[in-house]
DRENDO-1510 file (C-alpha; in Angstrom, 1 decimal, always signed):
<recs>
REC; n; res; u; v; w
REC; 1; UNK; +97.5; +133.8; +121.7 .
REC; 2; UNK; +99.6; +135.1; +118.8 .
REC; 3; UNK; +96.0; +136.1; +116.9 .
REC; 4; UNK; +98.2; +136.0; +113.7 .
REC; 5; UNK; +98.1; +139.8; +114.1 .
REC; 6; UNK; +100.8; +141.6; +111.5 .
REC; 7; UNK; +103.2; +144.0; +113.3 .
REC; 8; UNK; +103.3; +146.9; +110.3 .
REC; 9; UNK; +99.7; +146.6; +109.9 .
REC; 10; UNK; +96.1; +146.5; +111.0 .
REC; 11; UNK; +95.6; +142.6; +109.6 .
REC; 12; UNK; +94.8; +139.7; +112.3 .
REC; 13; UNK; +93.2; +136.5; +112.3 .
REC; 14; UNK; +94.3; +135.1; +108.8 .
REC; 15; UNK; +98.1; +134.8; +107.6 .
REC; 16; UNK; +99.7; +132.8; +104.5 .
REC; 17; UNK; +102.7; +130.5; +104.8 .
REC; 18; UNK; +105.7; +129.8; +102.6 .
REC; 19; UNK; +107.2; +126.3; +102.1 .
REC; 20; UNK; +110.0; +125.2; +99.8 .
REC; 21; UNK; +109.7; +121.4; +101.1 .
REC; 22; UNK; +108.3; +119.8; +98.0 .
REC; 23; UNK; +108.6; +122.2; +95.7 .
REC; 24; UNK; +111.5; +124.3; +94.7 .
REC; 25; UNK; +109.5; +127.1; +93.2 .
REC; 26; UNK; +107.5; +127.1; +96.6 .
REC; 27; UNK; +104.1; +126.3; +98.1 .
REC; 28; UNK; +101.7; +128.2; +100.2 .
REC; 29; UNK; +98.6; +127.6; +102.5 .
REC; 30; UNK; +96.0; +130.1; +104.2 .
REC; 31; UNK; +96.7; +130.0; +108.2 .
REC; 32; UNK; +93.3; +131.0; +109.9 .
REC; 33; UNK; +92.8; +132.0; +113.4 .
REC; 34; UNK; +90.2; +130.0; +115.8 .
REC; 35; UNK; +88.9; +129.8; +119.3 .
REC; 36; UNK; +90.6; +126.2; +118.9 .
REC; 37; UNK; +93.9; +127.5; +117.5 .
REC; 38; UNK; +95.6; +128.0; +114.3 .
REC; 39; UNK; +93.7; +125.9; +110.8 .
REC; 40; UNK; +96.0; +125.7; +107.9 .
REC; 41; UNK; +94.5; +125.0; +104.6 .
REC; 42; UNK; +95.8; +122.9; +101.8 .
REC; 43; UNK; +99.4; +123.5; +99.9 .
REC; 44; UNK; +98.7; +124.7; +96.6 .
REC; 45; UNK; +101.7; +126.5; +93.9 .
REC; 46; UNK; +103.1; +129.8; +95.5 .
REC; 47; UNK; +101.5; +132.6; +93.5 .
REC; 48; UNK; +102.8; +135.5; +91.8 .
REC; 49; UNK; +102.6; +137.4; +94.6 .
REC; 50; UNK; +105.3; +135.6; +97.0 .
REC; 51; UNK; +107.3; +134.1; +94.5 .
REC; 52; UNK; +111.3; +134.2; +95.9 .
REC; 53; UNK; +110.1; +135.0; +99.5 .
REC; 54; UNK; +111.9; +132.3; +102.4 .
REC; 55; UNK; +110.3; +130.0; +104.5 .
REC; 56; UNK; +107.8; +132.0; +106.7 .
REC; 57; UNK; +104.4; +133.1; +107.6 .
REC; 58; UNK; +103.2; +136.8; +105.9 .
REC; 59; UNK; +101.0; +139.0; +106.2 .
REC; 60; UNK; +98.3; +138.5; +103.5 .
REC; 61; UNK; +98.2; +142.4; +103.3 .
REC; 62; UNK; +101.3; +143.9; +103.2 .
REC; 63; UNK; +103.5; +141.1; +103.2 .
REC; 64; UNK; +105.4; +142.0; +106.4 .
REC; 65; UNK; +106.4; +138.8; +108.7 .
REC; 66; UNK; +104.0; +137.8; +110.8 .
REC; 67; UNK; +105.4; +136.4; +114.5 .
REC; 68; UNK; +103.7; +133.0; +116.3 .
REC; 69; UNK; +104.4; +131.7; +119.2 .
REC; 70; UNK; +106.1; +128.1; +120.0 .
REC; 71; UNK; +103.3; +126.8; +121.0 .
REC; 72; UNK; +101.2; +127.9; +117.9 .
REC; 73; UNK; +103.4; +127.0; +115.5 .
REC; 74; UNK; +103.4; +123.6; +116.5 .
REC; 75; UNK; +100.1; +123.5; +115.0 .
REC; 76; UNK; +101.2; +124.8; +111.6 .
REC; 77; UNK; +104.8; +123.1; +111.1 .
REC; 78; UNK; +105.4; +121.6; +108.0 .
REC; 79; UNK; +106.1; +118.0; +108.6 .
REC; 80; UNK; +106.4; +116.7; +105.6 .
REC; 81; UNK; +109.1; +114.9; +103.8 .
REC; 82; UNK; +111.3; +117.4; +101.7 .
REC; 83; UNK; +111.4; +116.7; +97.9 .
REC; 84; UNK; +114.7; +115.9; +96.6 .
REC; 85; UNK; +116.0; +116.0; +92.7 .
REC; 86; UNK; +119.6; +114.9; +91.6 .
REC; 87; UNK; +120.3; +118.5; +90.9 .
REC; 88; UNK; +119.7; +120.2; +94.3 .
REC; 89; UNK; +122.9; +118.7; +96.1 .
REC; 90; UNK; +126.3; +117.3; +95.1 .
REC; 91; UNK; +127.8; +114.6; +95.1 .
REC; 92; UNK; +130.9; +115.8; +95.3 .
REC; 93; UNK; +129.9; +118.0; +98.1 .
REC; 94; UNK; +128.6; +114.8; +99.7 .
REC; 95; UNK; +132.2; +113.4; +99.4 .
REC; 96; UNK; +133.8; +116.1; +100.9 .
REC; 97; UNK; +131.6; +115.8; +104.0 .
REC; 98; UNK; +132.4; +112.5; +104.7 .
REC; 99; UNK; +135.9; +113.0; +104.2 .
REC; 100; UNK; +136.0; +115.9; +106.9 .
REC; 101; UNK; +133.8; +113.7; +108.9 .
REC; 102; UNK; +136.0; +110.6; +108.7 .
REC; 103; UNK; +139.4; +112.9; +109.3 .
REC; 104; UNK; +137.5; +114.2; +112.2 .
REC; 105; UNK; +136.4; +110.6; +113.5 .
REC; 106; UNK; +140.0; +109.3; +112.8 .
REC; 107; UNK; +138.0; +107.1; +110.1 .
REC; 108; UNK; +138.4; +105.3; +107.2 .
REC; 109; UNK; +136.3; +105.3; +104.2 .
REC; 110; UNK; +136.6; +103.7; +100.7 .
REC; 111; UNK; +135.4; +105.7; +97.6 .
REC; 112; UNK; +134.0; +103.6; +94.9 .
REC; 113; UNK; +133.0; +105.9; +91.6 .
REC; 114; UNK; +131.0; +104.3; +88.9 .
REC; 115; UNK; +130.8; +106.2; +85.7 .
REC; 116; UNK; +127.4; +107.8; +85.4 .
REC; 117; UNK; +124.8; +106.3; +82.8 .
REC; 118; UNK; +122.4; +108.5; +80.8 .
REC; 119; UNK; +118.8; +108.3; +82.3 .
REC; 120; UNK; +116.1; +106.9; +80.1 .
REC; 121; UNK; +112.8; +108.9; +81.2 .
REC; 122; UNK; +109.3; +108.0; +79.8 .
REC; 123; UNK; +105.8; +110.0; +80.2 .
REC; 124; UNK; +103.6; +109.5; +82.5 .
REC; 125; UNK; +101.0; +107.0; +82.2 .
REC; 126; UNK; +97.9; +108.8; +80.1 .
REC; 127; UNK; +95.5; +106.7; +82.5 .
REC; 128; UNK; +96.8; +108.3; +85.8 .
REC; 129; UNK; +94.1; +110.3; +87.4 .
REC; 130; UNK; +94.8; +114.1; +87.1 .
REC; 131; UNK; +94.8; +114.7; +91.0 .
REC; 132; UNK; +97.8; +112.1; +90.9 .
REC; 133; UNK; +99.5; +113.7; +87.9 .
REC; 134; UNK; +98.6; +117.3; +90.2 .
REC; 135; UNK; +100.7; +115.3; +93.3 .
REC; 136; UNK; +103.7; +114.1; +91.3 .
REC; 137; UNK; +104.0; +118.0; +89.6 .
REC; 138; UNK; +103.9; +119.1; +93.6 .
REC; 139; UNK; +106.8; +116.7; +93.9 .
REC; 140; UNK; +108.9; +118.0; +90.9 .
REC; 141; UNK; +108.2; +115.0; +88.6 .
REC; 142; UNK; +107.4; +115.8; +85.2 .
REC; 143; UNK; +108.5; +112.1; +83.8 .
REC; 144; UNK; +109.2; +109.0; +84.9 .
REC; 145; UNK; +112.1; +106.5; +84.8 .
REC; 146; UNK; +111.4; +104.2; +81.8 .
REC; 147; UNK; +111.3; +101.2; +84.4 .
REC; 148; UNK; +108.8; +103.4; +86.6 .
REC; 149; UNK; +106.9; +103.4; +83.3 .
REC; 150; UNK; +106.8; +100.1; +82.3 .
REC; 151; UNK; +106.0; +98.9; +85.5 .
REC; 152; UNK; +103.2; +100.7; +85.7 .
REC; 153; UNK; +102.0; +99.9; +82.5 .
REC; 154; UNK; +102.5; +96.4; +83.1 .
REC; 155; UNK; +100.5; +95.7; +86.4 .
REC; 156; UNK; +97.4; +97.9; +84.4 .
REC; 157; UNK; +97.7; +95.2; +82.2 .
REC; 158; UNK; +97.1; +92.7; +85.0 .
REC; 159; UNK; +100.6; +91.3; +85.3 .
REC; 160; UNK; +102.6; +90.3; +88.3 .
REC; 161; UNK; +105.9; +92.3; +88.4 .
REC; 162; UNK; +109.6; +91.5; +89.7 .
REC; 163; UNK; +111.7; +95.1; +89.6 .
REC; 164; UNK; +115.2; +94.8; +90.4 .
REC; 165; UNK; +116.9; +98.1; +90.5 .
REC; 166; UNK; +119.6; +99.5; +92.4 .
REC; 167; UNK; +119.0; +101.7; +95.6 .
REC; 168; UNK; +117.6; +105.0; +95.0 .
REC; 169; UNK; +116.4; +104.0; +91.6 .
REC; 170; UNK; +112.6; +105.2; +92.1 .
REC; 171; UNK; +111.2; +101.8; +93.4 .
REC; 172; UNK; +108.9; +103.0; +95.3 .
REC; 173; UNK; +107.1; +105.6; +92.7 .
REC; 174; UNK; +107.4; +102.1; +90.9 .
REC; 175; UNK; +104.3; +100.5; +92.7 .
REC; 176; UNK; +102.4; +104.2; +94.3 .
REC; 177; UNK; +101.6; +105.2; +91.3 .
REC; 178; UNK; +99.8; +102.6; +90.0 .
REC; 179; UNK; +97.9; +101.4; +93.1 .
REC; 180; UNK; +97.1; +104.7; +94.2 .
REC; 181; UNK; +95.9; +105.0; +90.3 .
REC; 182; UNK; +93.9; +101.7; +90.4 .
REC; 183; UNK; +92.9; +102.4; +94.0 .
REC; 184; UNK; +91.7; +106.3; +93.4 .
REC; 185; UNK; +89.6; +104.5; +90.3 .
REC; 186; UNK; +88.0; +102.1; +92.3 .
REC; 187; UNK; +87.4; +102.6; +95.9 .
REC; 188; UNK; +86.4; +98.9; +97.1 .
REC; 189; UNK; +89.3; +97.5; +96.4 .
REC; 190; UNK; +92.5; +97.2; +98.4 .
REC; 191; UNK; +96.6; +96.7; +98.6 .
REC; 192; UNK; +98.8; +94.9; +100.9 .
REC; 193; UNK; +102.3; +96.4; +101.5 .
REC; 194; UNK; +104.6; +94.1; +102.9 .
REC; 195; UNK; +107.7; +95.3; +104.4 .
REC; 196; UNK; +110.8; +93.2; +106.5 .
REC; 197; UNK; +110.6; +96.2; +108.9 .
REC; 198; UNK; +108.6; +98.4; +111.3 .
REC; 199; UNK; +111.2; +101.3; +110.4 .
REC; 200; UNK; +110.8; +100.6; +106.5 .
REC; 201; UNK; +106.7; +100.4; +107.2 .
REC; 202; UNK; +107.2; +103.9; +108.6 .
REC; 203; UNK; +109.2; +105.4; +106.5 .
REC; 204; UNK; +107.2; +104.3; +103.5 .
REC; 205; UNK; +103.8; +105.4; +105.1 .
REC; 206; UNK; +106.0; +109.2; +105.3 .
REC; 207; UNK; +106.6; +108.9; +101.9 .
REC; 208; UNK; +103.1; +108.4; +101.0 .
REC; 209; UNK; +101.8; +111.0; +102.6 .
REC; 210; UNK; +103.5; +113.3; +99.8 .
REC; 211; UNK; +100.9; +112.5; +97.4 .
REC; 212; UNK; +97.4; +114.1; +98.9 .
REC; 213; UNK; +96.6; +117.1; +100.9 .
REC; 214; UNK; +96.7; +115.5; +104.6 .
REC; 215; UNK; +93.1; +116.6; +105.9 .
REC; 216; UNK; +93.2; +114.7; +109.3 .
REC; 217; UNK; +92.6; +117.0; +111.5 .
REC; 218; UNK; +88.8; +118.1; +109.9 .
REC; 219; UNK; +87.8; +114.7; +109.8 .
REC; 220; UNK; +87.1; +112.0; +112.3 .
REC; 221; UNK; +90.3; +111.5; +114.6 .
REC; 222; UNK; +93.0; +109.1; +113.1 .
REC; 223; UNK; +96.2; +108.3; +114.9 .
REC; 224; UNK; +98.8; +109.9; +112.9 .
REC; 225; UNK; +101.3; +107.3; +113.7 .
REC; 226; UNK; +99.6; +104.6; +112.1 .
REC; 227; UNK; +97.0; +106.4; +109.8 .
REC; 228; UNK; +96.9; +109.3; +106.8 .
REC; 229; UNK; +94.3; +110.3; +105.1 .
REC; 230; UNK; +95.1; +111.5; +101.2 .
REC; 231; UNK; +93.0; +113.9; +99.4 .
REC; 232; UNK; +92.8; +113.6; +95.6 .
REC; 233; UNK; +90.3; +115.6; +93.8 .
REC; 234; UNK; +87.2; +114.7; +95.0 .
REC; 235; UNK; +88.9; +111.1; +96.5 .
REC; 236; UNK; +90.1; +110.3; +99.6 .
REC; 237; UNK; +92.5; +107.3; +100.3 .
REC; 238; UNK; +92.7; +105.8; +103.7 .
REC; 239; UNK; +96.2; +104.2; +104.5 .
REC; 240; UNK; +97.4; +102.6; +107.8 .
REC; 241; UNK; +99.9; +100.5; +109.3 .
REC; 242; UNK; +99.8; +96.8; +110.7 .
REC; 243; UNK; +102.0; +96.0; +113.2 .
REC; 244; UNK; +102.1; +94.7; +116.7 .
REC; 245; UNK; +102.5; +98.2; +117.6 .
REC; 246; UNK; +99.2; +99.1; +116.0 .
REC; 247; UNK; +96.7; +99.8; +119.0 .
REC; 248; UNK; +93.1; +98.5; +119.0 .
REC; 249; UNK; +91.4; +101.3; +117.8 .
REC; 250; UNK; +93.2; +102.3; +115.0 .
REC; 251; UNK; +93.3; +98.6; +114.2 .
REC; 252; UNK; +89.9; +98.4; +113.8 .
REC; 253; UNK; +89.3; +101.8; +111.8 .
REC; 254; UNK; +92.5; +100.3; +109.6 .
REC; 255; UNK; +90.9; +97.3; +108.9 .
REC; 256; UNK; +87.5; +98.6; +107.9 .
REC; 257; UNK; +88.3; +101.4; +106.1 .
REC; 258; UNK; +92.0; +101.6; +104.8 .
REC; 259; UNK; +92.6; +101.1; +101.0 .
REC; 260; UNK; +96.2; +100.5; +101.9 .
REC; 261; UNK; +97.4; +98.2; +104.5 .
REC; 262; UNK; +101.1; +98.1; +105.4 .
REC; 263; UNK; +102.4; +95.7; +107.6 .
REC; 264; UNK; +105.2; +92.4; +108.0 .
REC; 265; UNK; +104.7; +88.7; +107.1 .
REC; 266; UNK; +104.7; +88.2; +110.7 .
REC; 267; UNK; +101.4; +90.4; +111.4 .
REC; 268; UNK; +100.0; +88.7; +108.8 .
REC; 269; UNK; +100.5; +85.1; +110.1 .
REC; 270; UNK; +99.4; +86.2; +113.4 .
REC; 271; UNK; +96.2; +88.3; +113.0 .
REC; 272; UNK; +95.4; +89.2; +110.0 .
REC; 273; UNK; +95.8; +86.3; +107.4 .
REC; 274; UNK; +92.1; +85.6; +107.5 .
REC; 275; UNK; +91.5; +89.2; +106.1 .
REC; 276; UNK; +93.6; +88.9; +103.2 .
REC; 277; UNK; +90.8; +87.6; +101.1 .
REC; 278; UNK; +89.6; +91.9; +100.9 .
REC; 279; UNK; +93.2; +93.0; +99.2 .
REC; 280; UNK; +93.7; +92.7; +94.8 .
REC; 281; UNK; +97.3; +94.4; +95.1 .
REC; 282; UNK; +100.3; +93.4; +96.9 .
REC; 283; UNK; +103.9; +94.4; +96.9 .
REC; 284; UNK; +106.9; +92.9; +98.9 .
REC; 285; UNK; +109.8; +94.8; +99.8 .
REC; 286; UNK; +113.4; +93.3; +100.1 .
REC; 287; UNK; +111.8; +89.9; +99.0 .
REC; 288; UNK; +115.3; +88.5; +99.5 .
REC; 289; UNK; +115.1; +88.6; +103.3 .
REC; 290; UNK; +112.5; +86.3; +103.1 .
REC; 291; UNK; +114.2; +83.9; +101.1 .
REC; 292; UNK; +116.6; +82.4; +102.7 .
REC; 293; UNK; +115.9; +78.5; +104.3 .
REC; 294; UNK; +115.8; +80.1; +108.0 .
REC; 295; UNK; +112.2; +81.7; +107.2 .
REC; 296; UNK; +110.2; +79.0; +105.5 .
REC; 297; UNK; +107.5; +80.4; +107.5 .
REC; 298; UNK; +107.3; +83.7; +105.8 .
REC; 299; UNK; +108.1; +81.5; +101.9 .
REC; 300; UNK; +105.0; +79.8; +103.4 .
REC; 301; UNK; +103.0; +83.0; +104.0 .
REC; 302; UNK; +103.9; +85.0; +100.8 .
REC; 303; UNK; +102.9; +81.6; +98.9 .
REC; 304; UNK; +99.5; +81.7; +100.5 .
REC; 305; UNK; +98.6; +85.0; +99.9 .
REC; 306; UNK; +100.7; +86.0; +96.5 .
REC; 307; UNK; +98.1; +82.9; +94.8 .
REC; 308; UNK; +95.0; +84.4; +95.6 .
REC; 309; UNK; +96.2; +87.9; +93.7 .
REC; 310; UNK; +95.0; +89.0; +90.4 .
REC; 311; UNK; +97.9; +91.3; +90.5 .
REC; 312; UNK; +101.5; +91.0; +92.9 .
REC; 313; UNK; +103.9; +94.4; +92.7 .
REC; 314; UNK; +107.1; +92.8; +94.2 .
REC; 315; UNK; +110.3; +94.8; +94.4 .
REC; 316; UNK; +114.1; +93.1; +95.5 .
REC; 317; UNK; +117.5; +93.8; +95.2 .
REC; 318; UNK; +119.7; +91.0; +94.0 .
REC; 319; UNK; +123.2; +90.8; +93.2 .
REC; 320; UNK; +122.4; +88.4; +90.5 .
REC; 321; UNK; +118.3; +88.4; +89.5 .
REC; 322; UNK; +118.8; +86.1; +87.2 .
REC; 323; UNK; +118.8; +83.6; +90.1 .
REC; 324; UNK; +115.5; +84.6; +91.8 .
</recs>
């Protein structure tokens, strides 16, 4: 065992570590030695005292490096998603990787510019809890696109929603913020999150996880594939994943407890329809795949389910919305 103990210094047992994953200013947490191994406390803003340093674990003390071993720092990775702004890369430099890459590959590759557009940014909603406003500061997000906005605005009002936007345009902030908003307000109620894939259900379950402080591993035991857990304020948020995947127990502890269920039309025609009756809030993701005359059993599903709604999020990409 590593004991967190400092090598230019008398310190053991507690250590603090550095992350620049959300946050470009940086983020640390309090690692403390157990007889069980390595706890790691919440990410809060990088104080004054380790602001600049890299990516590591210090010394609380002196600030020297402080060395763990492979099999300790498993227990302290940071796993999350990295936040990304427009600024932090370029797309030039994006370019010119692909062109090396295609040179190298003996590819071909077809460049299409379009010219850029100025961004139209609005504030964020006034009736957003504060611990949400605290997540999307942690994320870099001081405004929101003026279609984030609106949408937001619009399903507080009680109105169902179609956003068409192109890809990367934010469409997933779109409809987090205000469940999570309506959900953190009132606890009984729930969301449906329907997705054409397992691989989209994942990723979008990753990407949700970058709103609360992740707690799992002091509470009761939930299967990190198909569960999280977010902390917000004095709220927690219970979110988990429907699929045939999903084993029995997590199942269960899904559908009891979970405020968010993400899952596929399919899951929902198989084993779940008769719970849908418990959810206020849905959103559908790539509606389009749905629509085509080959799946009139999902039209038939979303049909069901989308009437007995006081509120339907759903977010598509069209090549003509007008048409939808």
């Amino acid at each position: 065992m590593a004991f967190l103990k400092c090598s230019e210094c008398t310190n053991m047992l507690k250590a603090i570590q550095i992350s620049h994953k959300i946050s470009q200013a940086g983020e640390q947490r309090l690692l403390e030695y157990s007889p069980t191994g390595i706890k790691c406390s919440d990410w809060t803003p990088v104080n004054e005292n380790f602001l600049g340093f890299a990516e590591e674990i210090y010394c609380p003390s002196c600030f020297a490096i402080v060395l763990v071993e492979k099999e300790e720092f498993i227990l302290c990775e940071d796993s999350r998603i990295p936040g990304v702004v427009s600024h932090e890369f370029s797309s030039g430099d994006v370019l010119d990787k692909l062109k090396k890459l295609a040179e190298e590959e003996s590819a071909e590759i077809y460049i299409h510019s379009l010219p850029a557009k100025e961004a139209t940014f609005a504030d964020i909603p006034a009736s957003t809890p504060e611990p949400i406003k605290d997540a999307l500061l942690r994320m870099g997000i001081k405004q929101l696109y003026s279609h984030q906005a609106q949408t937001s605005d619009a399903v507080n009002c009680g109105s169902n929603i179609v956003l068409v936007t192109s890809t990367s345009s934010g469409k997933t902030l779109s409809y987090n913020l205000p469940i999570l908003s309506r959900l953190y307000k009132h606890p009984e109620e729930r969301a449906l999150y329907i997705f054409p894939t397992k691989a989209l259900a994942n990723d979008q379950l990753d990407q949700i996880r970058r709103f609360g402080m992740d707690r799992t591993k002091d509470q009761y035991s939930l299967d990190e594939w198909f569960e999280t857990q977010l902390y917000l304020g004095n709220r927690s948020i219970h979110i988990g994943r429907l699929d045939g995947d999903t084993e029995n127990r997590p199942r269960r502890r899904i559908m009891e407890r979970a405020q968010v269920w993400m899952t596929n039309p399919d899951m929902i025609h198989y084993s779940i329809l008769g719970q849908v009756q418990k959810v206020k809030y849905a959103t559908a993701h790539h509606i389009r795949n749905y629509l085509s005359r080959n799946n009139n059993g999902s039209i038939g599903i979303l049909k069901l389910i989308f009437s007995r709604f006081i509120i339907i999020s759903i977010l598509l990409s069209l090549l003509f919305p007008m048409e939808a």
